[in-house]
N, CA, C and O atoms as a printed pandas DataFrame, in Angstrom:
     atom_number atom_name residue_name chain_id  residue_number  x_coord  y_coord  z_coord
0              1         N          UNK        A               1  -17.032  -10.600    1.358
1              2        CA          UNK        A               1  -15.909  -10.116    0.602
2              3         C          UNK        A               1  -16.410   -9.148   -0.461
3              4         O          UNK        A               1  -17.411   -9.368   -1.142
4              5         N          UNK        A               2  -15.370   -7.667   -0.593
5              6        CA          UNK        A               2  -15.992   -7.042   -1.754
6              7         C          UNK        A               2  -15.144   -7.318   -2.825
7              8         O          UNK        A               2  -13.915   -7.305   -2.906
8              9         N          UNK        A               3  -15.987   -7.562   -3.601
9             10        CA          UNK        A               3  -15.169   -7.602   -5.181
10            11         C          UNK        A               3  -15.304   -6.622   -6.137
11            12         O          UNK        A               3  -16.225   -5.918   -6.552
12            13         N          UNK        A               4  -14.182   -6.763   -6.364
13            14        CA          UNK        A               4  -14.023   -5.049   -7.392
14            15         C          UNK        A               4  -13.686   -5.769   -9.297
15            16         O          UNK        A               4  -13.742   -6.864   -9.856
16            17         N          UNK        A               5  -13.415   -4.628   -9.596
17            18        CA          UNK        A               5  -13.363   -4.519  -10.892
18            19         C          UNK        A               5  -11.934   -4.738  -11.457
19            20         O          UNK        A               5  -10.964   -4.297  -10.840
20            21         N          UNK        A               6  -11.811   -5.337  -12.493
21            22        CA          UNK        A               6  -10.493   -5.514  -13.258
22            23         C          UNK        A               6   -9.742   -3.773  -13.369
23            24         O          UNK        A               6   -8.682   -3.296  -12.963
24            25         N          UNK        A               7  -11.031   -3.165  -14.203
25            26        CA          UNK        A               7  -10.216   -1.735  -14.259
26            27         C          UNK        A               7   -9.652   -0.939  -12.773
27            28         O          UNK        A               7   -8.711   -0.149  -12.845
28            29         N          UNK        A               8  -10.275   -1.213  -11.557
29            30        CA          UNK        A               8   -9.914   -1.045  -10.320
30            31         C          UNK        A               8   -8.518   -1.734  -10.098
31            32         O          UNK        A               8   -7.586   -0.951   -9.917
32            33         N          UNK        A               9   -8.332   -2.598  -10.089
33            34        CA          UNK        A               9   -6.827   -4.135  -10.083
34            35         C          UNK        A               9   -5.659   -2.952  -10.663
35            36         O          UNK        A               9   -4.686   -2.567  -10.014
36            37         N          UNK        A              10   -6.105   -2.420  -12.291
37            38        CA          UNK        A              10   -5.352   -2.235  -12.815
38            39         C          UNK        A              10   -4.599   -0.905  -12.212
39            40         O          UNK        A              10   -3.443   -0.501  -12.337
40            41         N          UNK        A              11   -5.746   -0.394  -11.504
41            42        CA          UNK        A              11   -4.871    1.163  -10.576
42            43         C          UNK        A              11   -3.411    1.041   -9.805
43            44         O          UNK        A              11   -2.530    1.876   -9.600
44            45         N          UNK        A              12   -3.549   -0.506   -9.434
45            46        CA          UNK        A              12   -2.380   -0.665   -8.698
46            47         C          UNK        A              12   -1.006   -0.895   -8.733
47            48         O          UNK        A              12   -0.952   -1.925   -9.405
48            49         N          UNK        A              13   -0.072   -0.654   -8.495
49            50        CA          UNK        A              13    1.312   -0.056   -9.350
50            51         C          UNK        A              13    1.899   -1.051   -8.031
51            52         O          UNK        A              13    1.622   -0.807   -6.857
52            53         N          UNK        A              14    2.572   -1.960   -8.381
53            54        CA          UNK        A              14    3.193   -3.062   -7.304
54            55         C          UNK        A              14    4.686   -3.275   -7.479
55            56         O          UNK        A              14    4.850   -3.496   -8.679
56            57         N          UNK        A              15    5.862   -3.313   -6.838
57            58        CA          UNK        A              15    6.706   -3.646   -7.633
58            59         C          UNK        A              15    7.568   -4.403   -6.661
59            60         O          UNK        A              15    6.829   -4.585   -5.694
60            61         N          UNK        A              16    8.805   -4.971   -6.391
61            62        CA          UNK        A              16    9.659   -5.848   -5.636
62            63         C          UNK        A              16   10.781   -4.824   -5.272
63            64         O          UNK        A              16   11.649   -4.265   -5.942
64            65         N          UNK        A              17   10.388   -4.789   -3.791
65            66        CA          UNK        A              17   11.517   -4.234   -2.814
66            67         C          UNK        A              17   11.857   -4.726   -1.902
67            68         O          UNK        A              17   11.155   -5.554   -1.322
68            69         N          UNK        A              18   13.468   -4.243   -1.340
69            70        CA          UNK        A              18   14.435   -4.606   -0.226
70            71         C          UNK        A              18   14.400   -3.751    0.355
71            72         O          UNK        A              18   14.640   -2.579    0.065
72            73         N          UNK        A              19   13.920   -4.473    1.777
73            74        CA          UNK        A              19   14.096   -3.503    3.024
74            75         C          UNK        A              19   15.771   -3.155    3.393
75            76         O          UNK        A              19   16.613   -4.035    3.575
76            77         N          UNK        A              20   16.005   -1.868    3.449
77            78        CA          UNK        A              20   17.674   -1.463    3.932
78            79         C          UNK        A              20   17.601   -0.736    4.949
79            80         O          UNK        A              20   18.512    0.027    5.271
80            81         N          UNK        A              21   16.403   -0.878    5.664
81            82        CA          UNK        A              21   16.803   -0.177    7.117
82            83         C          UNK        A              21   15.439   -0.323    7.773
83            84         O          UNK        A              21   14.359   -0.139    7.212
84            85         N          UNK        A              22   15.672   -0.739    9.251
85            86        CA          UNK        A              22   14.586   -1.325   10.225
86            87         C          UNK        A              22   14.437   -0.465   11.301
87            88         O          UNK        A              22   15.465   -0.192   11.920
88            89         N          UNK        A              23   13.294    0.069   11.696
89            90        CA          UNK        A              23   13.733    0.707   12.914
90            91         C          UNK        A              23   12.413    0.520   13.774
91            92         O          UNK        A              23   11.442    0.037   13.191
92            93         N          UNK        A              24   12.307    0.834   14.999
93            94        CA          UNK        A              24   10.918    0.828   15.799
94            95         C          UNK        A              24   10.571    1.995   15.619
95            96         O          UNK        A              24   11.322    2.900   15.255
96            97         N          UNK        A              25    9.472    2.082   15.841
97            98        CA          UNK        A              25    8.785    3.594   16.048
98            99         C          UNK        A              25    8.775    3.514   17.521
99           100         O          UNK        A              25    8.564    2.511   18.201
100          101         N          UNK        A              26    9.078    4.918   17.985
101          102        CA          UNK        A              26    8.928    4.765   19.820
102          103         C          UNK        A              26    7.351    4.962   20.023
103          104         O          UNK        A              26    6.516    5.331   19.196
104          105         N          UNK        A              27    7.217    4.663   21.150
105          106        CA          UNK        A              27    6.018    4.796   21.978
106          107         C          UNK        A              27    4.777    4.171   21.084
107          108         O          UNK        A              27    3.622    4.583   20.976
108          109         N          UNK        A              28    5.436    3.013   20.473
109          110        CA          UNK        A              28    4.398    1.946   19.486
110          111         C          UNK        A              28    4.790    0.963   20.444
111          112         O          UNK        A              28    5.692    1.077   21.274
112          113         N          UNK        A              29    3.732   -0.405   20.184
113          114        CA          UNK        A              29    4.152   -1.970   20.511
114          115         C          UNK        A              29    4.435   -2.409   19.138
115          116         O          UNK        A              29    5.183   -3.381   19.025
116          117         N          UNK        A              30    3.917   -1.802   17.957
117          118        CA          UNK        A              30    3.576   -2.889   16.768
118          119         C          UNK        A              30    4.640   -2.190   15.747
119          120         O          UNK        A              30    5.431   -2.820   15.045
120          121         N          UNK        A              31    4.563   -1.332   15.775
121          122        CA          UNK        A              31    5.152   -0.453   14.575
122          123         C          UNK        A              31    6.758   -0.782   14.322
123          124         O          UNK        A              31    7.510   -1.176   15.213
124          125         N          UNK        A              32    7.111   -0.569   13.070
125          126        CA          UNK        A              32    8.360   -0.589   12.349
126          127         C          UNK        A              32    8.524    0.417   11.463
127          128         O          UNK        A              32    7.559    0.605   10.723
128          129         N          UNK        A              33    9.734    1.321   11.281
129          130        CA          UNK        A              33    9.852    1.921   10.194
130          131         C          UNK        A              33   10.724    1.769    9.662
131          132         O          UNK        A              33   11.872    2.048   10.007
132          133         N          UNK        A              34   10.243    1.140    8.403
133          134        CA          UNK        A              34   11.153    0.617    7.000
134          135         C          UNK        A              34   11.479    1.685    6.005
135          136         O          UNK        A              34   10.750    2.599    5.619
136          137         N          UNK        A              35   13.039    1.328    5.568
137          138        CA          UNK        A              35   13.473    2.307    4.439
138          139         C          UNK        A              35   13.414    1.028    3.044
139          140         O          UNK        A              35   13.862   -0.114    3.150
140          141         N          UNK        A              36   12.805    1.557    1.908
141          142        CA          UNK        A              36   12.091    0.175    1.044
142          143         C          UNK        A              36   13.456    1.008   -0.067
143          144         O          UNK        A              36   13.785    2.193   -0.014
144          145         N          UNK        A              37   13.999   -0.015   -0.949
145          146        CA          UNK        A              37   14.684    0.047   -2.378
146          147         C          UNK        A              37   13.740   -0.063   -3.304
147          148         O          UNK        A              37   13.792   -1.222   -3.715
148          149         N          UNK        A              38   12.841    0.572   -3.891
149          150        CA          UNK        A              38   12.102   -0.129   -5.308
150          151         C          UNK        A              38   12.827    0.259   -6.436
151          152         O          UNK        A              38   12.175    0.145   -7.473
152          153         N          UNK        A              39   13.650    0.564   -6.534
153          154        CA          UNK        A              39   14.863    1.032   -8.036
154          155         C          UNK        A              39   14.474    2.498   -7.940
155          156         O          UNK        A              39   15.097    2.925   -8.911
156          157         N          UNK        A              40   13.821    3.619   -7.384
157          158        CA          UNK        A              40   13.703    4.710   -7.567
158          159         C          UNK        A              40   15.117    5.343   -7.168
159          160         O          UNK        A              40   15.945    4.505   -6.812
160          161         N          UNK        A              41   15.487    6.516   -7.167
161          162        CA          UNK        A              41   16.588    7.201   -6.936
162          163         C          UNK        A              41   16.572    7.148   -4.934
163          164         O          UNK        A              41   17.544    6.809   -4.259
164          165         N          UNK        A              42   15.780    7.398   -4.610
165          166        CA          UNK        A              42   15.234    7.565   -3.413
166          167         C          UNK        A              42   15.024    6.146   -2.321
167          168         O          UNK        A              42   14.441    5.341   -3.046
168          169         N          UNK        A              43   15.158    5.698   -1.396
169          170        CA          UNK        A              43   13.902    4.939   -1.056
170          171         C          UNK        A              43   12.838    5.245   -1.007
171          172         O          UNK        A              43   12.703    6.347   -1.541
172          173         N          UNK        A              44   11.611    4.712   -0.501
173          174        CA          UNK        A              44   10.259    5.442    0.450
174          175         C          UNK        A              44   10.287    4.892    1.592
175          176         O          UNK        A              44   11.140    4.018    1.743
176          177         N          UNK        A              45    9.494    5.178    2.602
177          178        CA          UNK        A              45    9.351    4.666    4.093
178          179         C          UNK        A              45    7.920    4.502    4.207
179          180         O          UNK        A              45    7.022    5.228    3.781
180          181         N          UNK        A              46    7.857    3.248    4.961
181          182        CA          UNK        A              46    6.858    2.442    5.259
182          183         C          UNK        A              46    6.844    2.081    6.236
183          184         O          UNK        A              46    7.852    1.587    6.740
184          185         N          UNK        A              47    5.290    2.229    7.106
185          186        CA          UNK        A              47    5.086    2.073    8.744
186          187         C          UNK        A              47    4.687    1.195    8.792
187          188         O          UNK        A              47    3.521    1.231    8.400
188          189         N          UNK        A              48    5.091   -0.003    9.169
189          190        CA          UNK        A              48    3.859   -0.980    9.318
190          191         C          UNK        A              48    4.030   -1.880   10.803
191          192         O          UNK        A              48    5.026   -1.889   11.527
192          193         N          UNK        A              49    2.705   -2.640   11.012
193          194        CA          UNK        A              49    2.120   -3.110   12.520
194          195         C          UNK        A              49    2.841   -4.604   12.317
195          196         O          UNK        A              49    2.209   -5.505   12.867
196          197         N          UNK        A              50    4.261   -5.091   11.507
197          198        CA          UNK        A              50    4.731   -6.227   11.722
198          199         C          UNK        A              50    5.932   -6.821   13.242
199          200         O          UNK        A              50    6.647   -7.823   13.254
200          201         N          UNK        A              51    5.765   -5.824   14.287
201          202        CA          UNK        A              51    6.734   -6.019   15.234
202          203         C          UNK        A              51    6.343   -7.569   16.135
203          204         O          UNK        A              51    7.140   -8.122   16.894
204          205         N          UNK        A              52    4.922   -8.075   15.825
205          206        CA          UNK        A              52    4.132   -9.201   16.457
206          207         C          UNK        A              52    4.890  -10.742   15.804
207          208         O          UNK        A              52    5.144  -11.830   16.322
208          209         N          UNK        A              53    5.058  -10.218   14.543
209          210        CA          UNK        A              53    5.465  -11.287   13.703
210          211         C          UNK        A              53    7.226  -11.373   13.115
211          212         O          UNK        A              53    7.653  -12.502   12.873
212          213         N          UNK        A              54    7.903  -10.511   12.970
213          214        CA          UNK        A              54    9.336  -10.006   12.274
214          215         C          UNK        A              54   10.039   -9.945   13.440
215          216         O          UNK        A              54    9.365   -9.655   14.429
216          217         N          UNK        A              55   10.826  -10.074   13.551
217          218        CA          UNK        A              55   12.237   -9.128   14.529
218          219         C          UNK        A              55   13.072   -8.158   13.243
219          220         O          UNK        A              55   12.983   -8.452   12.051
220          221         N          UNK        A              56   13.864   -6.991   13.762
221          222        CA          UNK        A              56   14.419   -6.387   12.367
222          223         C          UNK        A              56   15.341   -6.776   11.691
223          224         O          UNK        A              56   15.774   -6.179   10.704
224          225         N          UNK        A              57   15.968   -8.343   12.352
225          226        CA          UNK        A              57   16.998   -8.765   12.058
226          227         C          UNK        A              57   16.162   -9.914   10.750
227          228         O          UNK        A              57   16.705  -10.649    9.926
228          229         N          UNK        A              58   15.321   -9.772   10.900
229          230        CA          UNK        A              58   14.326  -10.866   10.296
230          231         C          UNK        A              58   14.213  -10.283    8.528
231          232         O          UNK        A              58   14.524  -10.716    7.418
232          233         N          UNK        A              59   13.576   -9.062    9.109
233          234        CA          UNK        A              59   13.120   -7.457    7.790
234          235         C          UNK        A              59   13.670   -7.189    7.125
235          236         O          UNK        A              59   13.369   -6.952    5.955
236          237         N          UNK        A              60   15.196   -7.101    7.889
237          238        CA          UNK        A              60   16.841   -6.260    7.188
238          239         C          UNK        A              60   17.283   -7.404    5.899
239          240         O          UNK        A              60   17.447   -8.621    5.813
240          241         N          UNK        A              61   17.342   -6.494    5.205
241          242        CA          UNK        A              61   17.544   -7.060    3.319
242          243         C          UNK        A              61   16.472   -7.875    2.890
243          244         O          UNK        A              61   16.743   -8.508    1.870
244          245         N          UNK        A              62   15.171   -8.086    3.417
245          246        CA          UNK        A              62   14.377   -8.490    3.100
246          247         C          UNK        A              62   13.744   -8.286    1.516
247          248         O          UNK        A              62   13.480   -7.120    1.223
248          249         N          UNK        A              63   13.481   -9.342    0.466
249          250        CA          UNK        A              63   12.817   -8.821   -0.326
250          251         C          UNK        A              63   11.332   -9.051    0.126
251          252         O          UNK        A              63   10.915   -9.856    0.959
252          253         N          UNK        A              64   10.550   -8.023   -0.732
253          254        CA          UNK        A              64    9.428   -7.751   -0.512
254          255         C          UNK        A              64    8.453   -7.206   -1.450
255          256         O          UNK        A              64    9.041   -6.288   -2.023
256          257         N          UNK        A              65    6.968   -7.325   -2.013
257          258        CA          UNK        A              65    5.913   -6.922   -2.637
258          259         C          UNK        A              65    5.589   -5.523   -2.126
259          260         O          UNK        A              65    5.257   -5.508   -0.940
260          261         N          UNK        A              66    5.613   -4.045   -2.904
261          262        CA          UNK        A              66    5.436   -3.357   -2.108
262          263         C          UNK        A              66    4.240   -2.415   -2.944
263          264         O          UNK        A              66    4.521   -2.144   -4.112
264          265         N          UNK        A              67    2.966   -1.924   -2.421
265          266        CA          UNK        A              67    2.285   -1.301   -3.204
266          267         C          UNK        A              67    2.283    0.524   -3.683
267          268         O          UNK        A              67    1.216    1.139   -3.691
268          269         N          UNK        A              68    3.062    0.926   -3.901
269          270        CA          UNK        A              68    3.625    2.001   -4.430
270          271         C          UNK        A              68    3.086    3.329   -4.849
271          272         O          UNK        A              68    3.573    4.451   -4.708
272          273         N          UNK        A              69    1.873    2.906   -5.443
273          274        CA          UNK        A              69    0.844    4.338   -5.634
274          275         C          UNK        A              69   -0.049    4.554   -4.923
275          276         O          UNK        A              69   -1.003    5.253   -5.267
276          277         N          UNK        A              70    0.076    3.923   -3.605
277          278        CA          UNK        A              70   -0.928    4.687   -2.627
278          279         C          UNK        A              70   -0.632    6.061   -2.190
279          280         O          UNK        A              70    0.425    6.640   -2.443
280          281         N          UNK        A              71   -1.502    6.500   -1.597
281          282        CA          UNK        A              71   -1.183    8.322   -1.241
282          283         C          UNK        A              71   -1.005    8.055    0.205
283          284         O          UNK        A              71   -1.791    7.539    0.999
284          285         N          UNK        A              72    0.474    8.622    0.419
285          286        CA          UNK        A              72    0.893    8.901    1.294
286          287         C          UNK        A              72    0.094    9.219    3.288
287          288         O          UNK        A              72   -0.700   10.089    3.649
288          289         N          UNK        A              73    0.475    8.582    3.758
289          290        CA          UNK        A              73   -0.324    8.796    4.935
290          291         C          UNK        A              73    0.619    9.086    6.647
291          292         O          UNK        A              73    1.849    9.054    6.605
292          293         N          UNK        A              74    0.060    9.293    7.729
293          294        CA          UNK        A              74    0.933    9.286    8.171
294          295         C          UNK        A              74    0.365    7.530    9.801
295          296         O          UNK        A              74   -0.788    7.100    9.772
296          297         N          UNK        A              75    1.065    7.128   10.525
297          298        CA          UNK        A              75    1.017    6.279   11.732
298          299         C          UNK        A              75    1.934    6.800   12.890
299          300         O          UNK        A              75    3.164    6.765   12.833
300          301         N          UNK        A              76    1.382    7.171   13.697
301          302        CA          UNK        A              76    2.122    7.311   14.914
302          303         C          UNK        A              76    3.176    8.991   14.577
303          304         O          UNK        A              76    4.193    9.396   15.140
304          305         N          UNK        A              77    2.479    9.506   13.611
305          306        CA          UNK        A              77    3.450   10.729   13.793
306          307         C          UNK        A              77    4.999   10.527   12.162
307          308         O          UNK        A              77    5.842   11.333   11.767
308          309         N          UNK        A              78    4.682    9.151   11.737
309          310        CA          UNK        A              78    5.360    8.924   10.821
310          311         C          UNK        A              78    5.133    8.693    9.593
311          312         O          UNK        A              78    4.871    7.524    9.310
312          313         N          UNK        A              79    5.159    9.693    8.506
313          314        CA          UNK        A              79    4.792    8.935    7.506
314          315         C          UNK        A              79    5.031    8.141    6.821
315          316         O          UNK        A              79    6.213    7.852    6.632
316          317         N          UNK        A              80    3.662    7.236    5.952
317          318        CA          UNK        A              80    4.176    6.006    5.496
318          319         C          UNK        A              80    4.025    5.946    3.466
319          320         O          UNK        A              80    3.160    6.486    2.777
320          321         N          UNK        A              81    4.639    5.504    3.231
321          322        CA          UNK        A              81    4.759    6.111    1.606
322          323         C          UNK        A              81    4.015    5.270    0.698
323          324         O          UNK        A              81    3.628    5.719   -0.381
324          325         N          UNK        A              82    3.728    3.769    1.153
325          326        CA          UNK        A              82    3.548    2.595    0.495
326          327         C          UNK        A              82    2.699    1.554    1.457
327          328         O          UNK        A              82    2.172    1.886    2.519
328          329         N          UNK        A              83    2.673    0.411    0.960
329          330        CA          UNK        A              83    2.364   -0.592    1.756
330          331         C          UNK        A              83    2.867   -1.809    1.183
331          332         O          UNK        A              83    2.719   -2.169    0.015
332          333         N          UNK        A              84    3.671   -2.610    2.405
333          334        CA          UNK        A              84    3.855   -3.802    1.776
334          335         C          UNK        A              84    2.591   -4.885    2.015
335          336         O          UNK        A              84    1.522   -4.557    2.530
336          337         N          UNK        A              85    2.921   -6.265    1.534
337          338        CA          UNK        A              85    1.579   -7.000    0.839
338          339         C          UNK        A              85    2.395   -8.497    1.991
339          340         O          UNK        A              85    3.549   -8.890    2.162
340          341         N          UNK        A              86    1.152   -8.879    2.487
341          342        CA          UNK        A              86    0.956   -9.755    3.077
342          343         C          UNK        A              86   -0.140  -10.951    3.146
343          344         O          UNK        A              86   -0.998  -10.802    2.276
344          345         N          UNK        A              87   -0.288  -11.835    3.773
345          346        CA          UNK        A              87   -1.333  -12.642    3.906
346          347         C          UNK        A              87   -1.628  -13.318    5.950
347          348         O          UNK        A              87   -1.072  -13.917    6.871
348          349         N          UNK        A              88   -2.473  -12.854    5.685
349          350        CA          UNK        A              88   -2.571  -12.918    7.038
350          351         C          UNK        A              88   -3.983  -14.113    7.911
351          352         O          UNK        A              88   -5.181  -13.965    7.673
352          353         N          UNK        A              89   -3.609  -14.843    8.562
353          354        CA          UNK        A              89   -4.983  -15.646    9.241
354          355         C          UNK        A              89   -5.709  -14.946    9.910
355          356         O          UNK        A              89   -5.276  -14.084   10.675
356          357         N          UNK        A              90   -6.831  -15.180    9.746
357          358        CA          UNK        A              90   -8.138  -14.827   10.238
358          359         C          UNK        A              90   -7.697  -14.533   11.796
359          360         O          UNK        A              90   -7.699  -13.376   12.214
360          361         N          UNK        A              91   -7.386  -15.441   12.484
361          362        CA          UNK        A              91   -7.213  -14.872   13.699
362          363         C          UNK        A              91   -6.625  -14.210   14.476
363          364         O          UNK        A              91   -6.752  -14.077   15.694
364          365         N          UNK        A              92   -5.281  -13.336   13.037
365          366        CA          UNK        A              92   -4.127  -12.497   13.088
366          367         C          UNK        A              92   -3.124  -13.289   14.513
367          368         O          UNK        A              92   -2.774  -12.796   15.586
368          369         N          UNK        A              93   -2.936  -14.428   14.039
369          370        CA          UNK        A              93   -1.795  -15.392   14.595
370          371         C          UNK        A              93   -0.697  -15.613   13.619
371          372         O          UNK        A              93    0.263  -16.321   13.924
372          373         N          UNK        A              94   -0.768  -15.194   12.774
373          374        CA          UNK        A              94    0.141  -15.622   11.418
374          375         C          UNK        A              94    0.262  -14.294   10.421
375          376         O          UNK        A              94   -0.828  -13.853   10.056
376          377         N          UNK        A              95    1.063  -13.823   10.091
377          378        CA          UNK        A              95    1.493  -12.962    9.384
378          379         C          UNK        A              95    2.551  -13.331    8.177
379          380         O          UNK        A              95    3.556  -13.987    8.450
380          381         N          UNK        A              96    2.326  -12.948    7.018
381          382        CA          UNK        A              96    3.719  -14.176    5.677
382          383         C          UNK        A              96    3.449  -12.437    4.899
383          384         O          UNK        A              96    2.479  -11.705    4.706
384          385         N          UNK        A              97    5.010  -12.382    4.627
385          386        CA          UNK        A              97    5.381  -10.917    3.717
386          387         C          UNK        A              97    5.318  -12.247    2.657
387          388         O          UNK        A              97    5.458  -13.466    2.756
388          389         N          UNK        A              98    4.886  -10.813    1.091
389          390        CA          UNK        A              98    4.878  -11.861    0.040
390          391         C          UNK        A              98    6.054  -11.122   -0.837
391          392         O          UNK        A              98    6.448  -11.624   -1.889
């Protein structure tokens, strides 16, 4: 495990969002694309590999931990704005949104 620094911790800008819109990404198995509420004027959209574990009926109004000042990237052709926060088993059999 690497362990980092308190002043590192503190870079991270986290805040509590509701998923308001679920969708698949085509020509994925894993992918979802989420429209996230964090109180901004806007949503952001977020790609993530939870289709193993969620159904969207599962996602939809979901609250959720979402990490917010990451730099933007793209998955499958989509970009993703954020990341939400999970905990996951070692043997990626178990997936828990926090």
């Amino acid at each position: 495990m690497v362990e980092i620094e308190y002043n590192d911790f503190k870079k991270l800008e986290m805040k509590v969002g509701e998923i308001v819109e679920v969708e698949r990404v085509p020509k994925t198995d894993k992918l979802y694309k989420l429209q996230v509420d964090i109180g901004n004027e806007e949503n952001i959209q977020i790609v993530t590999s939870l289709v193993p574990f969620y159904t969207e009926e599962e996602l939809q109004n979901k609250r959720i931990v979402v990490l917010v000042n990451l730099k933007p990237t793209k998955f499958a052709g989509e970009k993703s704005e954020g990341m939400l926060l999970c905990a996951e088993k070692d043997d990626d059999s178990e997936c828990v949104l926090l």
